[in-house]
TORVOTOR-697165 format. One record per residue (C-alpha): x, y, z; residue number from 1. Coordinates in steps of 0.2 Angstrom, whole numbers, plus 2048, in hexadecimal, padded with zeros to 3 digits. Example, Ala and Ser with C-alpha at 12.3 -4.5 7.8 and 13.67 -1.06 7.14 Angstrom:
BEGIN
<u: 83E v: 7EA w: 827 k: 1>
<u: 844 v: 7FB w: 824 k: 2>
***
This chain:
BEGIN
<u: 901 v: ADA w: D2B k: 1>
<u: 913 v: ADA w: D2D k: 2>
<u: 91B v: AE1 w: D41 k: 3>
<u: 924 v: AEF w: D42 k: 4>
<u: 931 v: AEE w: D53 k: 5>
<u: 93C v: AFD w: D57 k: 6>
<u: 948 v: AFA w: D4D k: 7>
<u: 957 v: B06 w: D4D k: 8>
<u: 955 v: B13 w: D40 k: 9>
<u: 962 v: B15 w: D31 k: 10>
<u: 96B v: B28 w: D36 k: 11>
<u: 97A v: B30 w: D31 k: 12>
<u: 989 v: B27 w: D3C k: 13>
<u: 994 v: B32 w: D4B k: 14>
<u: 9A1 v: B3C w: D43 k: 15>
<u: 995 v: B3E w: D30 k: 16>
<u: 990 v: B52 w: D34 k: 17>
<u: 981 v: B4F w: D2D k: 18>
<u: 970 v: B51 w: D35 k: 19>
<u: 960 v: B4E w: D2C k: 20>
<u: 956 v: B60 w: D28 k: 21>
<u: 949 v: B61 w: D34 k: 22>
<u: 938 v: B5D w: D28 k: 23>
<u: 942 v: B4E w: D27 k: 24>
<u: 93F v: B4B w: D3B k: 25>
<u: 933 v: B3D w: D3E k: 26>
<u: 928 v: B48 w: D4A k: 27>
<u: 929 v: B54 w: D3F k: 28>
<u: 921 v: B4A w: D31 k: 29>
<u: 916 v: B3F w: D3E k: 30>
<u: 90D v: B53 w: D44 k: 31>
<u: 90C v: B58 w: D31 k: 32>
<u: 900 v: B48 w: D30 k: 33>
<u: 8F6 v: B4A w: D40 k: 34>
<u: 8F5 v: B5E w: D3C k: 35>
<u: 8EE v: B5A w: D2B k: 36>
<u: 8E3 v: B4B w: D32 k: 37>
<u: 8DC v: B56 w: D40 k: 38>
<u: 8D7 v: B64 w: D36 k: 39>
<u: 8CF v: B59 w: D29 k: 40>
<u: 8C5 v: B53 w: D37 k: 41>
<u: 8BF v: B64 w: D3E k: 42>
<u: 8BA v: B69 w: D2D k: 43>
<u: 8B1 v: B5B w: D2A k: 44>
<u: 8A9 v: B5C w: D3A k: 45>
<u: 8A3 v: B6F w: D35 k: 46>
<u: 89E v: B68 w: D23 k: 47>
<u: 894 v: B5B w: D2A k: 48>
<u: 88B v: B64 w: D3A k: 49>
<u: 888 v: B73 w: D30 k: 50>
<u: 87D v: B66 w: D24 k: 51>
<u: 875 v: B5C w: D2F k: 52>
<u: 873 v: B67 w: D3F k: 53>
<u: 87A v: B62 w: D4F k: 54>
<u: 86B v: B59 w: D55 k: 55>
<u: 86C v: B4F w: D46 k: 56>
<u: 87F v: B4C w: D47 k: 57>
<u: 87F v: B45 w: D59 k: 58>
<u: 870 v: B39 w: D52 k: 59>
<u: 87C v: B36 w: D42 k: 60>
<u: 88A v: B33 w: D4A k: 61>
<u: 881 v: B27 w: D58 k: 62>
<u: 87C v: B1D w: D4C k: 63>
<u: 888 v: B1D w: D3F k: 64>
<u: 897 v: B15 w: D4C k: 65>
<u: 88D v: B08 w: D4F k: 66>
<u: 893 v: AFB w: D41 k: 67>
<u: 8A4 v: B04 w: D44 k: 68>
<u: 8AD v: AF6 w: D52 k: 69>
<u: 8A7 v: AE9 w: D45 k: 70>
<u: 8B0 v: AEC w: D37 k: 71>
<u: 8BF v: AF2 w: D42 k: 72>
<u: 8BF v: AE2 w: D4B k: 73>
<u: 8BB v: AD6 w: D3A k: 74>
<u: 8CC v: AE0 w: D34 k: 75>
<u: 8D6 v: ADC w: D44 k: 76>
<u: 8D2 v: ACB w: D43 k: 77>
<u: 8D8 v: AC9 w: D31 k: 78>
<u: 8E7 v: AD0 w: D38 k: 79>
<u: 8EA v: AC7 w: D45 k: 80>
<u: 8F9 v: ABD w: D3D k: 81>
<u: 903 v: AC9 w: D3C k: 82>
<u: 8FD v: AD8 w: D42 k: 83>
<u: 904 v: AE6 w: D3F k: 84>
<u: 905 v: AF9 w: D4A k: 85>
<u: 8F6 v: B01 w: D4F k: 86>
<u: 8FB v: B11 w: D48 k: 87>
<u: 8FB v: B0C w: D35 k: 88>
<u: 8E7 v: B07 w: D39 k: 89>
<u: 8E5 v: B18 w: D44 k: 90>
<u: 8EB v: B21 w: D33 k: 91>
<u: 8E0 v: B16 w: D27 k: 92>
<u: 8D1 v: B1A w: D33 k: 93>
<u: 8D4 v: B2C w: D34 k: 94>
<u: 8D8 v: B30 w: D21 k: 95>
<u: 8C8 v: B28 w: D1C k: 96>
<u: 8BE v: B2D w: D29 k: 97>
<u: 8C7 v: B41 w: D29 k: 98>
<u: 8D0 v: B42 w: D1A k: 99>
<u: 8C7 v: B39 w: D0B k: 100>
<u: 8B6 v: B3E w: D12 k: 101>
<u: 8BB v: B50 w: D11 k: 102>
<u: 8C2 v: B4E w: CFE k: 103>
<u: 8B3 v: B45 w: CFB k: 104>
<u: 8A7 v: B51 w: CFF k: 105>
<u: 8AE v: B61 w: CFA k: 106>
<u: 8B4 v: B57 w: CE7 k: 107>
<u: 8A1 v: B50 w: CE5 k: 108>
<u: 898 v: B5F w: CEC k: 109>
<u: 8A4 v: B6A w: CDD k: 110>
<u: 8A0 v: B5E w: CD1 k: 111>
<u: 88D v: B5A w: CD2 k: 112>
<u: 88D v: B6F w: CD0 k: 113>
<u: 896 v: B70 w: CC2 k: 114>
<u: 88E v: B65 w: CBA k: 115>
<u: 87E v: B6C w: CBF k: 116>
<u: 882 v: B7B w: CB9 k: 117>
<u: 88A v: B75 w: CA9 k: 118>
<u: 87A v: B6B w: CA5 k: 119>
<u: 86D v: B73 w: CAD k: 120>
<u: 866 v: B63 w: CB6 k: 121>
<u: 868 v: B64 w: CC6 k: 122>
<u: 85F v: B51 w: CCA k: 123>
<u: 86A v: B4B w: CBA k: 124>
<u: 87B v: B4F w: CC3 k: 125>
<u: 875 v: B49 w: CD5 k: 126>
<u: 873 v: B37 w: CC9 k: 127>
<u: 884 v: B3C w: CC2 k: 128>
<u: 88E v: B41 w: CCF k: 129>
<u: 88A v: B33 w: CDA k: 130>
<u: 88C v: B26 w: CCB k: 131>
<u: 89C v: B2C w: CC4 k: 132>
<u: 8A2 v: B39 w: CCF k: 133>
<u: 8A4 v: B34 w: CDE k: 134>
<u: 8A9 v: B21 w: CDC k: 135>
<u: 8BA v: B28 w: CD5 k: 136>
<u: 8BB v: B35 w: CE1 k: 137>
<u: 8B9 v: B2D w: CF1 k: 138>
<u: 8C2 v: B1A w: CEC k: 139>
<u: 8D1 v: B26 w: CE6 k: 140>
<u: 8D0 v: B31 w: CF9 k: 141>
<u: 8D0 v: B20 w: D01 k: 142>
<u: 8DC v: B18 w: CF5 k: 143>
<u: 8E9 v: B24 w: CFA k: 144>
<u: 8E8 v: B1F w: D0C k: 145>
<u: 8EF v: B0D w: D07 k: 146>
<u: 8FB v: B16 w: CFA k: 147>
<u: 905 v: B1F w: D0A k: 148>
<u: 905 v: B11 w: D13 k: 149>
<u: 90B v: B06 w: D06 k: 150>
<u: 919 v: B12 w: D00 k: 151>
<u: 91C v: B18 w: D11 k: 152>
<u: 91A v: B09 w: D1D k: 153>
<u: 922 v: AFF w: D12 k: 154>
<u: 926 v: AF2 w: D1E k: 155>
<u: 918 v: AF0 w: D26 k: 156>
<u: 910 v: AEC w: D15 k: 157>
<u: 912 v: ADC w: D0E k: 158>
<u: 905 v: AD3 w: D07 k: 159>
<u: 8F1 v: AD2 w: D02 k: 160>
<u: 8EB v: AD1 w: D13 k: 161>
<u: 8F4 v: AE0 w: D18 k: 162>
<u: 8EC v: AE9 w: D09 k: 163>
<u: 8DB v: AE4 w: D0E k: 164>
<u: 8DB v: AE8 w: D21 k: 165>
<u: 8E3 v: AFC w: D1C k: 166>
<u: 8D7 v: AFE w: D0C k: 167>
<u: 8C8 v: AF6 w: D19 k: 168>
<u: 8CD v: B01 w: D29 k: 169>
<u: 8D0 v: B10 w: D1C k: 170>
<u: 8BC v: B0C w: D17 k: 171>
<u: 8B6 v: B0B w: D26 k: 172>
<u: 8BA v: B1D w: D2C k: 173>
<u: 8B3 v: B24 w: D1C k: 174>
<u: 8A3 v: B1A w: D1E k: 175>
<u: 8A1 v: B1F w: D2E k: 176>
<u: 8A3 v: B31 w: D2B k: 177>
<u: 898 v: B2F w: D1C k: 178>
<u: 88A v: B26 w: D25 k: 179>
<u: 88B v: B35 w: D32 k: 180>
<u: 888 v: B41 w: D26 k: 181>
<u: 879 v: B35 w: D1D k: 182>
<u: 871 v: B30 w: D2B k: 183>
<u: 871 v: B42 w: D34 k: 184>
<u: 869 v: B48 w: D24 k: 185>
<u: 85C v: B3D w: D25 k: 186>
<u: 857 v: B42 w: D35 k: 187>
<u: 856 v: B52 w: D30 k: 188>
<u: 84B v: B4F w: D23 k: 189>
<u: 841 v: B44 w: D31 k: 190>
<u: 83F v: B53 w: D3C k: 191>
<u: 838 v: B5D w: D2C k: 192>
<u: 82D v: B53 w: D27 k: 193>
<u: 828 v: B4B w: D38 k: 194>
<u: 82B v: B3A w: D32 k: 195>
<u: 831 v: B2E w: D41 k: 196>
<u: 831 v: B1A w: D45 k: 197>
<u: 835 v: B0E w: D38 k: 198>
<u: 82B v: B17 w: D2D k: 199>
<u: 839 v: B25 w: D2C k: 200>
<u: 847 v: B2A w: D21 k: 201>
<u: 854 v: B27 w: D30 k: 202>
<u: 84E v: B15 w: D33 k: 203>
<u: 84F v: B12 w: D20 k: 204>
<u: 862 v: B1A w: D1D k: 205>
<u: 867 v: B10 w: D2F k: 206>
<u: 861 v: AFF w: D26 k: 207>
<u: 869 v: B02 w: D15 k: 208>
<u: 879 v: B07 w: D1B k: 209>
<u: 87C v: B01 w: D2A k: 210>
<u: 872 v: AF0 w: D2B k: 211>
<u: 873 v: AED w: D19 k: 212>
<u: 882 v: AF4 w: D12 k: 213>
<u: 890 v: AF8 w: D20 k: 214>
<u: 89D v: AED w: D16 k: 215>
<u: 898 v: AF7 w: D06 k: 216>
<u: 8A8 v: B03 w: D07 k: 217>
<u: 8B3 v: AFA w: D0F k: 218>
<u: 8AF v: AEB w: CFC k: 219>
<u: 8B4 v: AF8 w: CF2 k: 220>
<u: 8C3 v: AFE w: CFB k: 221>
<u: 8C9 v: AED w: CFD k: 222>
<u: 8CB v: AEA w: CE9 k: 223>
<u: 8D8 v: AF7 w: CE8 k: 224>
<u: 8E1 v: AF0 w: CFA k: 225>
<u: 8E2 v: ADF w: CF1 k: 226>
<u: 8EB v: AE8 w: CE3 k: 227>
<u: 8F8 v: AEE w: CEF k: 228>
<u: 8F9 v: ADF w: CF8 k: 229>
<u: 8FD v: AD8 w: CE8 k: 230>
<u: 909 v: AE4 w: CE2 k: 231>
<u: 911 v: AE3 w: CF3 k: 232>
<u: 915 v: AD0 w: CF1 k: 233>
<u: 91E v: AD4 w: CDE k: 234>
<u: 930 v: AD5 w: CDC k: 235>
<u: 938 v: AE5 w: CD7 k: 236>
<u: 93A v: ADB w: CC4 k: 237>
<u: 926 v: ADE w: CC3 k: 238>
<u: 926 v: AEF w: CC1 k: 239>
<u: 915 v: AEF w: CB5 k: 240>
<u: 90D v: AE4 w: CC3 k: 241>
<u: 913 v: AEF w: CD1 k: 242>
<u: 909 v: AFE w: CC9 k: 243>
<u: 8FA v: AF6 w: CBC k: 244>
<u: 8F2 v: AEB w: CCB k: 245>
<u: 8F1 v: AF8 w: CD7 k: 246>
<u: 8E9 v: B01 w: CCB k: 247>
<u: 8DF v: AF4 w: CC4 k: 248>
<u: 8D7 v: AF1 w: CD7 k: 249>
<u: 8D5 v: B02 w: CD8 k: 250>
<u: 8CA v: B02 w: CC6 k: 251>
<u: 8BE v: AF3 w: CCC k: 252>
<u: 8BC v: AFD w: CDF k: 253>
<u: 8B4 v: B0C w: CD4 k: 254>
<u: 8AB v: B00 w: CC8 k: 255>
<u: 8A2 v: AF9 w: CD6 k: 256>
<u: 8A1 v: B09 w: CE0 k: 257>
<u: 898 v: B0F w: CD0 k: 258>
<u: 88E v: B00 w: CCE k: 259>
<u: 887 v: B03 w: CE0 k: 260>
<u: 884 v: B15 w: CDF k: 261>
<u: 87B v: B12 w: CCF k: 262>
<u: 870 v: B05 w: CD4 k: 263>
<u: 862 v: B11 w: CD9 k: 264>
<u: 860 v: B15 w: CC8 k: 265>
<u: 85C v: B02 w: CC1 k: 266>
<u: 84B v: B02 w: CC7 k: 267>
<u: 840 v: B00 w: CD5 k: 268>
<u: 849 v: AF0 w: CD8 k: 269>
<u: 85B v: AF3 w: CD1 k: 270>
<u: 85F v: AF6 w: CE3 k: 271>
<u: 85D v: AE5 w: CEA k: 272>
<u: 864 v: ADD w: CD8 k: 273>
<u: 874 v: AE5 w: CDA k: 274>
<u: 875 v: AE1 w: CEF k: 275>
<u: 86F v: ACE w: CE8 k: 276>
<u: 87A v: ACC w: CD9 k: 277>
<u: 88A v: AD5 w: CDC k: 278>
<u: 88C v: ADC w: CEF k: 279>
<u: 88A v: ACB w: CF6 k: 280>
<u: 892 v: ABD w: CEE k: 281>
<u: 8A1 v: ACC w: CEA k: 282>
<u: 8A2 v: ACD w: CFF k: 283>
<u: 8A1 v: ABC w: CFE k: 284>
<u: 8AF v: AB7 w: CF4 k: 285>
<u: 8BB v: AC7 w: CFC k: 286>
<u: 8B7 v: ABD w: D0E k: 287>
<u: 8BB v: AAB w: D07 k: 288>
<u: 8CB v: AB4 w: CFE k: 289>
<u: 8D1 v: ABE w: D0F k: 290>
<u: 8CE v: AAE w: D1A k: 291>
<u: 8D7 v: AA4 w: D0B k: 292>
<u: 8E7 v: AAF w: D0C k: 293>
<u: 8E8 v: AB1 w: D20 k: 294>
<u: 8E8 v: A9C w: D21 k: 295>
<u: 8F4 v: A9E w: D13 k: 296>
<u: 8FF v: AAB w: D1E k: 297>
<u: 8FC v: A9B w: D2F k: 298>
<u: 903 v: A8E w: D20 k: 299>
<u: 913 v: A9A w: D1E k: 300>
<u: 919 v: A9B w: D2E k: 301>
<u: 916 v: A8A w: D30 k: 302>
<u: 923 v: A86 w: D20 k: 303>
<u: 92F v: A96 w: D22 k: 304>
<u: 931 v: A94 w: D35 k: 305>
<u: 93B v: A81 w: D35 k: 306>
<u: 94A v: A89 w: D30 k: 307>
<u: 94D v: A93 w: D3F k: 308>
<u: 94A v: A84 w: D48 k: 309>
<u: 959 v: A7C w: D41 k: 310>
<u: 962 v: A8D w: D44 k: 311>
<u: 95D v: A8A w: D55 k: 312>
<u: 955 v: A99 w: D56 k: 313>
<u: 944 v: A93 w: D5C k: 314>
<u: 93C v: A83 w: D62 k: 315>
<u: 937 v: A74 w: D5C k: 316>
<u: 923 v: A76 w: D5D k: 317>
<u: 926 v: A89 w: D5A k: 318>
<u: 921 v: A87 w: D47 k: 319>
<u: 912 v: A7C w: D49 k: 320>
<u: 90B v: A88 w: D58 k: 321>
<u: 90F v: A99 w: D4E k: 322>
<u: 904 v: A92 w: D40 k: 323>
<u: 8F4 v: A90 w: D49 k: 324>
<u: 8EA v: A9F w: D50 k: 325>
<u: 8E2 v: A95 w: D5C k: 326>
<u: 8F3 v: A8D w: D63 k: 327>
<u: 8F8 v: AA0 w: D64 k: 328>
<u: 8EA v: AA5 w: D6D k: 329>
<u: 8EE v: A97 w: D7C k: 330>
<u: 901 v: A9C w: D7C k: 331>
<u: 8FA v: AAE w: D81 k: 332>
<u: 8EE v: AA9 w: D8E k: 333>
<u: 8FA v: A9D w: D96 k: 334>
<u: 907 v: AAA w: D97 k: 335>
<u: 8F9 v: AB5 w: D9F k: 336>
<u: 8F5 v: AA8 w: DAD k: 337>
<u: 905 v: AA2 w: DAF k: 338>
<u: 913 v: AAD w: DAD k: 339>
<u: 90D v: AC2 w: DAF k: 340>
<u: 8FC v: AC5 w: DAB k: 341>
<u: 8FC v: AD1 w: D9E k: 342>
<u: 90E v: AD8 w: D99 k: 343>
<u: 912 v: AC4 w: D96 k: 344>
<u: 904 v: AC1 w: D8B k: 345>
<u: 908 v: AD2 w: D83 k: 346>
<u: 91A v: ACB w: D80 k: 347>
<u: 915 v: AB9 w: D7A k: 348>
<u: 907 v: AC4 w: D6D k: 349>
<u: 919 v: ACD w: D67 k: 350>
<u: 924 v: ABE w: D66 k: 351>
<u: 915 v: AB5 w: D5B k: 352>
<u: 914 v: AC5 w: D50 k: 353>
<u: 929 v: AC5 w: D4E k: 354>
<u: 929 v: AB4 w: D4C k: 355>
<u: 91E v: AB7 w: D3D k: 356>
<u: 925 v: AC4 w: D36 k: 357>
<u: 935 v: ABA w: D34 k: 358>
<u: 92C v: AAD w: D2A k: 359>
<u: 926 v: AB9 w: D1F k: 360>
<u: 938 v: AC2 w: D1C k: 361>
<u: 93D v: AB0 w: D18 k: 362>
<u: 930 v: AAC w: D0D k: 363>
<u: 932 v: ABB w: D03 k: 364>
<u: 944 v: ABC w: D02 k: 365>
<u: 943 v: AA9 w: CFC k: 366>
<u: 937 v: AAF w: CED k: 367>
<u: 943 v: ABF w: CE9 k: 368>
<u: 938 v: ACA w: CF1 k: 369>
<u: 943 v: AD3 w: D03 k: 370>
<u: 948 v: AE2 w: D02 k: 371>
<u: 95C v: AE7 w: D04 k: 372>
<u: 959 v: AE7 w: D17 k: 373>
<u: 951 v: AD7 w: D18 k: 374>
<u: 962 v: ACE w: D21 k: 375>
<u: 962 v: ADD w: D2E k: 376>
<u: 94F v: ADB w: D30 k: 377>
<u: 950 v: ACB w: D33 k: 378>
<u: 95D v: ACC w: D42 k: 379>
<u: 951 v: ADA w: D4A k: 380>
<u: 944 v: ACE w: D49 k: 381>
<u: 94F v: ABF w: D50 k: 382>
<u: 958 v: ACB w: D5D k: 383>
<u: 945 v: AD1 w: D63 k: 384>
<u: 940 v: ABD w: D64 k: 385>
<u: 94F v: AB9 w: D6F k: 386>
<u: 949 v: AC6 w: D7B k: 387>
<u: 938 v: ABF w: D7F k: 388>
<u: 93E v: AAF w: D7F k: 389>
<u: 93C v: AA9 w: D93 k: 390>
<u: 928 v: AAD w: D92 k: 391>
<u: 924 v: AA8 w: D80 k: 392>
<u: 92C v: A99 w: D7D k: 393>
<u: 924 v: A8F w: D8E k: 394>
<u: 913 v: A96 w: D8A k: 395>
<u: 916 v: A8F w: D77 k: 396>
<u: 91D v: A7E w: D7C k: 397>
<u: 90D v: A7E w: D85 k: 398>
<u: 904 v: A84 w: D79 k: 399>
<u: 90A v: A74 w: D6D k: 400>
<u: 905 v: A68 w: D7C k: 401>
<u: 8F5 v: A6C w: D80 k: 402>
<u: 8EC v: A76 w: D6F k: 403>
<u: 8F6 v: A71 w: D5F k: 404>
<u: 900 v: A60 w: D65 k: 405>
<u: 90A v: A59 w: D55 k: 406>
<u: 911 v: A47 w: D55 k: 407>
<u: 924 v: A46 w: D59 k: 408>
<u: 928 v: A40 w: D47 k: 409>
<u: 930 v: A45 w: D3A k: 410>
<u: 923 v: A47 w: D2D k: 411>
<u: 921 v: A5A w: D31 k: 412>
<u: 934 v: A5C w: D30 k: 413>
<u: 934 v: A51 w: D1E k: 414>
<u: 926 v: A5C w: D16 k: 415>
<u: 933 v: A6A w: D16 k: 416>
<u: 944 v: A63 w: D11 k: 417>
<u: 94B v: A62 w: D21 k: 418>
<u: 953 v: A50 w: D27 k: 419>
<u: 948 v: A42 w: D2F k: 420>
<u: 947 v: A42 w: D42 k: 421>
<u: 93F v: A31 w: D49 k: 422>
<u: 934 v: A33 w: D59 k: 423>
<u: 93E v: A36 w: D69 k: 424>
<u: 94E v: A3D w: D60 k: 425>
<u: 951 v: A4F w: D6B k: 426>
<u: 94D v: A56 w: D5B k: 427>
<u: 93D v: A51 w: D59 k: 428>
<u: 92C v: A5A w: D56 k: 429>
<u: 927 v: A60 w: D6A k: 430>
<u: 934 v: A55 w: D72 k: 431>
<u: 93B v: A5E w: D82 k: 432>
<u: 94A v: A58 w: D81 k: 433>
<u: 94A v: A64 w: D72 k: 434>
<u: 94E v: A74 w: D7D k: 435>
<u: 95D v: A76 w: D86 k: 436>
<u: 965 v: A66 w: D80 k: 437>
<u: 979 v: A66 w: D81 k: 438>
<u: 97C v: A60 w: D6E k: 439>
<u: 970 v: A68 w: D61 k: 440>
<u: 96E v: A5A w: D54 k: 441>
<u: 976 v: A5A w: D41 k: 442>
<u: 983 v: A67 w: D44 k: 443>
<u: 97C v: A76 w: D4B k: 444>
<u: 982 v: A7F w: D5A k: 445>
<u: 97D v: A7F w: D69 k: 446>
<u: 976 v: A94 w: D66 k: 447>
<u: 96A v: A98 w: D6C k: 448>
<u: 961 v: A8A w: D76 k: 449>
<u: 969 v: A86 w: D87 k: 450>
<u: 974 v: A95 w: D89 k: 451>
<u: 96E v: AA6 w: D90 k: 452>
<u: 97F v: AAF w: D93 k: 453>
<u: 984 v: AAD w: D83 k: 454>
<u: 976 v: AAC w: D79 k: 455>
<u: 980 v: AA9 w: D67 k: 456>
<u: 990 v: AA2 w: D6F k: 457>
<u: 999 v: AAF w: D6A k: 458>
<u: 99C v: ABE w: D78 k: 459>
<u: 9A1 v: ACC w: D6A k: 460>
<u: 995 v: ACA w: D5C k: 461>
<u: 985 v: AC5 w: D67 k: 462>
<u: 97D v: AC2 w: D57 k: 463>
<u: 987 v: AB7 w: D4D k: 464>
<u: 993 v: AB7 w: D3F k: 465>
<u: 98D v: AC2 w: D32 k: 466>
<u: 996 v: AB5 w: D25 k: 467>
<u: 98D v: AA9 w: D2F k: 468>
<u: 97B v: AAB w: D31 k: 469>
<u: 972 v: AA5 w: D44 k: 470>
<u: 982 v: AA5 w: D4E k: 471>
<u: 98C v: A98 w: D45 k: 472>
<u: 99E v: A98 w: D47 k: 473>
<u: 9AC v: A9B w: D3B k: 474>
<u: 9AF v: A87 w: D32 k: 475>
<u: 9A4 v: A7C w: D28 k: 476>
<u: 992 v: A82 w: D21 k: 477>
<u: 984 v: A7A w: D29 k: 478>
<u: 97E v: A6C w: D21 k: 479>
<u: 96C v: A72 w: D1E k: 480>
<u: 967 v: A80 w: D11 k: 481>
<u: 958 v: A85 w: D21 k: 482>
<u: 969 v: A8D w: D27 k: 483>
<u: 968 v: A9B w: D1B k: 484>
<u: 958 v: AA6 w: D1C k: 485>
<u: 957 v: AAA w: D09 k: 486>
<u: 95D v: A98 w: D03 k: 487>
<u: 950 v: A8E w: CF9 k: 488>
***
């Protein structure tokens, strides 16, 4: 999931006279969402109390935040490439557990009346409601959650594995909320009809739901994040694409719901065939395909990230240690031993999420795919590099030592289209006379390594030549396309 730095925001320059109105104001728009989020919590909370009791929701809720830290941390780790801000997951959590619940329940309790009413089979519309009903209703409340943020958080959506970690976190809350609500019923009906131990309704809802089944929302929710994912990774000449997949992931996440919510009525069995036959090898394949695209994301920045090493931008072993999590992980714990404690490892984390971020922007903008402010974006990413630089590079150089060494040669280099570099040259893979080095090899100038005053060699545009991308100077273009971000 893509980073999002404080970046200087687009406004009006001095002297324009224009001010934006003030619903335009970002606290203004961030207390509108809270507001709305907050009160679709407290009217949840009343909806849900008033039908279980409060006995029964502290017992609900006790037990229905128990598979919660699970999934929440399964997520995390999926998104541990490039993570992305907290608050995009503390919104998808909140809709779904605040906003979705609440459409959910008031849209299915008005449907399953009227068609009750309408019918005059009250058992018939509980088996319809919860069939038809409320598989559209509730993916589309948490669909939503993963619309805003895509339309909204742009930025910070980029890919499949962003779609899958805001749909899951989105499912989560409303499962939670849900299991409350199921779970404080059942105890309820426990305390009525004095049924208690493993015997009792409460133990059998905890087991289906929460031993059997916690992933069941969060599968269904993950079809349509897939099809956002995969609209996000279209170019703007795929319109069709951009809207019929979404769409179509959103379909399949109600088809399955449906399939699910009607497998009670198959039989005394249909219960168990459904879990067998579809619930498990469809959670199966979703895991294979969400550990399949994060290894994909390591292989990226592995084969987008060389080019800045030419620029000069980052080190040698910087690619190779970016693209292994575990390599990652090293970086952050020496720079916790070695060079801070916390704030330093906190800083490396960053660097390795920038760094990322900036293999992506290349990536896309190589397959026609960045948006107009991909080359502004991509100096807030290199500026925001360059100032963490003294903690993150050491811990990563000794990351590349220790965790993820790679032979100085120059097959890593050649498997990119970069220029062969024999073992010992400075510019080989992990060579220390890599850093700081007076001459940087084939042409490049000496910016940024080895020079802290100046970091690009030039004192009144600290960040290069805008003609001239990475600091180099007016004259003759480099002599390798890995110069140019968007350059094939």
């Amino acid at each position: 999931m893509a980073i999002s730095p404080p970046y200087p925001s687009y406004s009006p320059g001095p002297g324009s006279g224009t001010h934006p109105h003030w619903w335009q104001r970002r606290w203004v728009r961030y207390g509108a969402l809270i507001t709305l989020l907050a009160l679709s919590g407290l009217v949840i909370l009343a909806l849900v109390r008033r039908q279980t009791g409060t006995t029964g929701f502290l017992v609900g809720l006790g037990l229905a935040v128990l598979p919660v830290p699970w999934l929440l941390a399964a997520f995390r780790w999926l998104d541990r490439v490039e993570p992305g801000p907290s608050r995009n997951l503390v919104f998808a959590f909140a809709w779904g557990a605040c906003a979705a619940a609440l459409i959910a329940i008031v849209a299915n309790s008005f449907a399953t009346k009227w068609i009750a009413t309408s019918t005059a089979d009250p058992a018939g519309a509980d088996t319809l409601g919860a069939t038809l009903i409320a598989p559209v209703v509730e993916e589309s409340a948490k669909a939503a959650a993963v619309l805003l943020v895509f339309l909204f958080r742009r930025r910070d959506f980029t890919g499949i594995v962003d779609g899958v970690v805001i749909a899951g976190v989105t499912a989560t809350g409303f499962a939670f909320t849900e299991n409350i609500l199921y779970l404080g019923t059942a105890f309820g009906t426990d305390q009525l009809s004095g049924g208690h131990g493993i015997a009792s309704v409460t133990a059998a809802t905890f087991f289906v739901r929460v031993v059997m089944s916690p992933f069941a929302h969060p599968l269904f929710t993950v079809l349509t994040g897939i099809g956002f994912g995969v609209a996000a990774l279209s170019t703007e000449r795929q319109p069709a694409r951009r809207v019929l997949v979404p769409l179509g992931g959103l379909l399949l996440a109600m088809s399955m719901h449906a399939l699910w919510n009607g497998s009670a009525t198959f039989g005394q069995f249909g219960f168990l065939a459904v879990y067998a036959a579809f619930m498990v090898p469809a959670f199966g394949l979703l895991t294979w395909l969400a550990v399949w695209t994060r290894q994909r994301e390591l292989r990226t920045v592995r084969e987008e990230l060389p080019a800045y090493v030419f620029a000069g931008w980052l080190g040698p072993a910087e690619p190779f240690v970016l693209g292994s999590m575990r390599a990652r992980r090293a970086a952050r714990d020496h720079a916790r031993r070695h060079f801070g404690g916390r704030p330093a490892a906190r800083a490396v984390a960053q660097y390795e999420a920038y760094a990322t971020s900036l293999a992506f922007l290349r990536h896309r903008g190589r397959r026609g795919r960045a948006g107009a402010d991909s080359a502004a974006r991509e100096q807030e990413l290199l500026a925001e590099l360059w100032r963490r630089r003294e903690v993150a590079r050491p811990a990563l150089e000794h990351a590349a030592r220790t965790v993820a060494p790679m032979p100085a040669t120059s097959a890593y280099w050649g498997r990119y289209g970069y220029p062969a570099m024999p073992a010992g040259h400075p510019g080989a893979y992990g060579h220390p006379a890599a850093y700081g080095h007076p001459a940087v090899p084939y042409g490049y100038p000496a910016a940024p390594y080895g020079n802290q005053t100046v970091p690009y060699g030039n004192q009144a545009a600290p960040y290069g030549n805008q003609a001239a991308p990475y600091g180099n100077p007016p004259g003759p273009p480099a002599r390798y396309p890995g110069c140019h971000p968007y350059r094939p």
